[in-house]
C-alpha positions in Angstrom: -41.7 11.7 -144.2 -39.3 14.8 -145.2 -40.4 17.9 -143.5 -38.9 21.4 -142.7 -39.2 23.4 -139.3 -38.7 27.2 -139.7 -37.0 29.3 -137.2 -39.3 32.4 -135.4 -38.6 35.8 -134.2 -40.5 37.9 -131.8 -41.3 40.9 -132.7 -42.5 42.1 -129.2 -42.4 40.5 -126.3 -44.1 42.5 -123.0 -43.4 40.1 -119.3 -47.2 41.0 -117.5 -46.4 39.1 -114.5 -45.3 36.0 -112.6 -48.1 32.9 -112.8 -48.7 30.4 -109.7 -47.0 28.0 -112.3 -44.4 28.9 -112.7 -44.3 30.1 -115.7 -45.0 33.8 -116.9 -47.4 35.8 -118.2 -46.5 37.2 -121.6 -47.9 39.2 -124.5 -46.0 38.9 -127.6 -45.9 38.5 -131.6 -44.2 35.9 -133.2 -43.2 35.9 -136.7 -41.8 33.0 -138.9 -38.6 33.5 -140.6 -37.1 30.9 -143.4 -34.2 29.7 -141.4 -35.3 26.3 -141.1 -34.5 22.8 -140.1 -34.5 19.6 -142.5 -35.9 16.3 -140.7 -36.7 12.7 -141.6 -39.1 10.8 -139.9 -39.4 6.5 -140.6 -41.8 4.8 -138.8 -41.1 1.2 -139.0 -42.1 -2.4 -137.0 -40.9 -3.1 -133.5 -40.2 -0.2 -130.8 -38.0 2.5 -129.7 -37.2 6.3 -130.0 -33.9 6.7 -132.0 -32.5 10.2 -132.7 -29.8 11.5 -134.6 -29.1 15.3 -135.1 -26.8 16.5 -137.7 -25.4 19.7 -137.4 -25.2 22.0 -140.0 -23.8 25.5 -141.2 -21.3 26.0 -137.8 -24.5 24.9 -135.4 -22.4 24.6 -132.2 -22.7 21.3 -130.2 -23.2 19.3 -128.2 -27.0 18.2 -129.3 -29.2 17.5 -126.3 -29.4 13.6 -124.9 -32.2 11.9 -126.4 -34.6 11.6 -123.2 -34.2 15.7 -122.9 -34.7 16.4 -126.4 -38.1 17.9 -127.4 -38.2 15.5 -130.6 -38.1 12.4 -128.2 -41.1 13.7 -125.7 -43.2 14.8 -128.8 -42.7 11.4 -130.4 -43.4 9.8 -127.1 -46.2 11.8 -126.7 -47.5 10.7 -130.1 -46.9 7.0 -129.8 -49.2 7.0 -126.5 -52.3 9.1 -128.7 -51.8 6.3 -131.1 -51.6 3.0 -128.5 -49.3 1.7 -131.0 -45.9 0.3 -130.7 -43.5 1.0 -133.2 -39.5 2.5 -134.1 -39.4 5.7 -134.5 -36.1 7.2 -136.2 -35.7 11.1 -136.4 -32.9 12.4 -138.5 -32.5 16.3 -138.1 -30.0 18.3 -139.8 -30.0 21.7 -137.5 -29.2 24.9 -138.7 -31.4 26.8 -136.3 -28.9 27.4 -133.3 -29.7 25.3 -129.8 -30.7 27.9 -127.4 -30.4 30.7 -129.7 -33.8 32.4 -128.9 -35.5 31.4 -132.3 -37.8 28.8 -130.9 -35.6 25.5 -133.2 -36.2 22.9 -130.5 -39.7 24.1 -130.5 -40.1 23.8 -134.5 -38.8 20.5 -133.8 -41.3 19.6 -131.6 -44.0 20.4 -133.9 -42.5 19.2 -137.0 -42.4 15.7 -135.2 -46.2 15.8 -133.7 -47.6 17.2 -137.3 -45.3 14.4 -139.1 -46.7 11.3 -136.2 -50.0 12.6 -136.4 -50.1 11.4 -140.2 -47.9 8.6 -140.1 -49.5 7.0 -136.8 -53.1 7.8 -138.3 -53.5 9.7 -134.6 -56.3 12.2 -136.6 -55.8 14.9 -134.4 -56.8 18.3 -136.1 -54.8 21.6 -135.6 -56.3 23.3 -132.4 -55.9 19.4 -130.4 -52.3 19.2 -131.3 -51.7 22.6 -130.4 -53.0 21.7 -126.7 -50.5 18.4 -126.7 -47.9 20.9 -127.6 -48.1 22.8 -125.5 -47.3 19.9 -122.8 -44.3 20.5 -124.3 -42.9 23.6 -124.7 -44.8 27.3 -124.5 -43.9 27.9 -128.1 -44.6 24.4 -129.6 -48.6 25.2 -130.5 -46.9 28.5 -132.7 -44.9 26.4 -134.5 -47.6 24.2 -135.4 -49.8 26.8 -136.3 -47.0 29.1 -137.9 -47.2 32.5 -140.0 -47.9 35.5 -138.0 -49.6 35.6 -134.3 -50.1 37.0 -131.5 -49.5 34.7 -128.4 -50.7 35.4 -124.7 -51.0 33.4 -121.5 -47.8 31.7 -121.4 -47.0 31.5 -125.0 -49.3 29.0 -125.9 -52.6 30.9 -126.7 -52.5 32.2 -129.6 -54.6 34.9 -132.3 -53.7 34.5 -135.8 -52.7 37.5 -137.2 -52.7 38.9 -141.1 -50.2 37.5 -143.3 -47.9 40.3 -143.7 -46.0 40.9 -147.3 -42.5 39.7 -147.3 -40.6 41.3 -144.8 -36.6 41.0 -144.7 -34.2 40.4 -141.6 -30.7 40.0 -140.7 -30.0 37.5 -138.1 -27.2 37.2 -135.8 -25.9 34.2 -133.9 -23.8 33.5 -131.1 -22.2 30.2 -130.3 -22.8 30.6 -127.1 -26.7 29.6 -126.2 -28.6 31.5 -123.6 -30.8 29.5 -120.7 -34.5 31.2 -121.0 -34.9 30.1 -117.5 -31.9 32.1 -116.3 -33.6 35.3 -118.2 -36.6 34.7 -116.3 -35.3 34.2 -113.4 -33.9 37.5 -113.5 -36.8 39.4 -114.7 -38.8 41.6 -112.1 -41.7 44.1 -112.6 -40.9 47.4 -113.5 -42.8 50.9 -114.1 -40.1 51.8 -116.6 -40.9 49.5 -119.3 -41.5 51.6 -122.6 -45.7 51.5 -123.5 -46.3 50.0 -126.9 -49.0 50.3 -129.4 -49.4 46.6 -129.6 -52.5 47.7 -132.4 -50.2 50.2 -134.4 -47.7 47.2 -134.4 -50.2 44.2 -135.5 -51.3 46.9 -138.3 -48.0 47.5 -139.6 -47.0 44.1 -139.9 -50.1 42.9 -141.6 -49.3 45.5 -144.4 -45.6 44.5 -144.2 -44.6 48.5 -143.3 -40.9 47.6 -142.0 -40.0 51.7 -141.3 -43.2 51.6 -139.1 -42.3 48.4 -137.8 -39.0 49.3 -136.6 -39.4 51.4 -133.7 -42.1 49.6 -132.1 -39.6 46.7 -131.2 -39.8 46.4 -127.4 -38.7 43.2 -125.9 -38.8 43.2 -122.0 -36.4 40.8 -121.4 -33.3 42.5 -123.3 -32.2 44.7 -119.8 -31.5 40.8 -118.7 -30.5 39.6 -121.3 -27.7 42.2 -121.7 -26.9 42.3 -117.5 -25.9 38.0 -118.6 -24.5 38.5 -121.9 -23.2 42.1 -122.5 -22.4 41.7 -125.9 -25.5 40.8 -127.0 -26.3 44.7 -126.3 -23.3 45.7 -128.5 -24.8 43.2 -131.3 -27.9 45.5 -131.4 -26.2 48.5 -131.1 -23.9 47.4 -134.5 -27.1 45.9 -136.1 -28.2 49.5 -136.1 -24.8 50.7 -136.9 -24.9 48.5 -140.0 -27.6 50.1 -141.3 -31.1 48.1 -140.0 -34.0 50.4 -139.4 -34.3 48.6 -135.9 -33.1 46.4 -133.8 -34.1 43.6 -131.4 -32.8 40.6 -129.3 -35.4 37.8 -130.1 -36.9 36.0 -127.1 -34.5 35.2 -124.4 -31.7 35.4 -127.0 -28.8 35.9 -127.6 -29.9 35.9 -131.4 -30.5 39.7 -132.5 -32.5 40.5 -135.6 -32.1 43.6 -137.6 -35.3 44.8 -139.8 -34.6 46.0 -143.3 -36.9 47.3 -146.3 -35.9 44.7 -148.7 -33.7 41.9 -149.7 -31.2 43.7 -151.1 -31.4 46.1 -148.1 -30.3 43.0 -145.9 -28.1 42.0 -147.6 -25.9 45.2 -147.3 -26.7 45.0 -143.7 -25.1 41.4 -143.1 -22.3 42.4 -145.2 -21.6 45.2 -142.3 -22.5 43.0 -139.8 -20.4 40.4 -140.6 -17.3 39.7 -138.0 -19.4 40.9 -135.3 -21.2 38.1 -134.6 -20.2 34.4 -134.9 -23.1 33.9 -137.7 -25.1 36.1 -139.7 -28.0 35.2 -142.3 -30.5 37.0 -144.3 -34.0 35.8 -143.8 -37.4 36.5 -145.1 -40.8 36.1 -143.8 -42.5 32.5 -143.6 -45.3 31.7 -144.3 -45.4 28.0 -142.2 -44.3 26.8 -139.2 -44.2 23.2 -140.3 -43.6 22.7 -144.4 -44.1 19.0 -145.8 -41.1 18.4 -148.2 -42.3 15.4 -150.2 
């Protein structure tokens, strides 16, 4: 099975509070972009978990070992649902950066439980994979799910929201990958946070409004995110510069996103923006998390 795993940004991302856990509790939209992932799945006779990962368009190594790699644990996770033994091969070519904020091991992870589900004839329906994924990873029942929603708890409870028209972003990359766990580490309450109309922001995306989009992009975790990784402050201040209507570092980063009014809009942007990040690609709006290729 060929299948595609898109890339997501978040559009806000508000830290409530530390959970007994460990995790935290968040409030946050997530949106996905077309940015995406190619994979192969075979499922053959025998046993065994074999991955390759192929990187692609200046993706910087190294990939993670097999036994840490979200692909491996989904597939695991999948050949125990099934009480089946067989080899599973994964082929991924990655351009979604490793640690890049934009949720790619993630998309990975649901790509592989969506494609094992089928193949394994597991029969699991959308809302039961969603729960094994999010054994995973926090973001892994979003990318299952994909489009447009707002996600609570610790990322894994999630409200579909309206499809929004075709909205157009600049993304831009760093080599260097961010931790999430060293941002959270680092995060601690604060009165200072700016308020946001989360309902003025869920209505503007829906009608695909990027000018009243734009200043409504909070993320909480940019103060440290910027404290670790200073330039990832300057990347929003030149997204801006550039010519984006706003500007945001998604999810623990470093990626930053710029928000244009159109295509072509973009497109002047990342020709600005170029040089001052190690990659830089217009995106659009996606529809699907997971997209079946053949």
């Amino acid at each position: 099975m060929r299948f595609r795993t898109n890339a997501k940004i978040n559009l806000f991302l508000r830290v409530l509070g530390d959970r007994p856990d460990g995790f935290h509790e968040i409030e946050t939209i997530l949106h996905n972009v077309d940015l995406g992932d190619e994979m192969e799945i075979l499922v053959e006779s025998g046993s065994g978990i074999e991955i390759e990962m192929i990187l692609k368009d200046g993706v910087p190594g190294p990939a993670p070992p097999q036994r840490a790699n979200l692909i491996y644990w989904a597939a695991e996770r999948m050949l125990e649902m099934s009480g089946t033994s067989a080899a599973i091969n994964v082929v991924t070519r990655k351009r979604i950066p490793m640690g890049g904020g934009l949720g790619g091991g993630s998309a990975n992870a649901a790509g592989t439980l969506v494609a094992l589900n089928e193949m394994l004839g597991v029969g699991l329906d959308v809302e039961d994979l969603g729960r094994l994924g999010a054994a995973i990873g926090s973001d892994v029942p979003f990318c299952i799910a994909g489009g447009t929603a707002l996600a609570t708890s610790r990322g894994e409870v999630l409200t579909a929201l309206p499809a929004p028209a075709r909205l157009w972003f600049v993304l831009g990359m760093s080599h260097d990958p961010v931790q999430t766990h060293e941002v959270y580490a680092r995060w601690r309450p604060s009165e200072e946070s700016p308020p946001v109309d989360r309902a003025r922001l869920t209505s503007a995306v829906g009608a695909g409004d990027p000018a009243e989009i734009a200043p409504l992009l909070i993320n909480d975790l940019e103060p440290y995110i910027f404290g670790l990784r200073p330039d990832v402050r300057s990347g929003t201040e030149r997204m801006v510069k550039a010519g984006a209507l706003g500007s945001l570092t998604s999810g623990s980063g470093p990626t930053v996103f710029g928000i244009a009014a159109d295509e072509a809009h973009a497109q002047a942007i990342a020709d600005q923006a170029r040089g001052v990040f190690d990659r830089c690609e217009v995106v659009g709006s996606r529809p699907e998390g997971v997209e079946r290729l053949d």
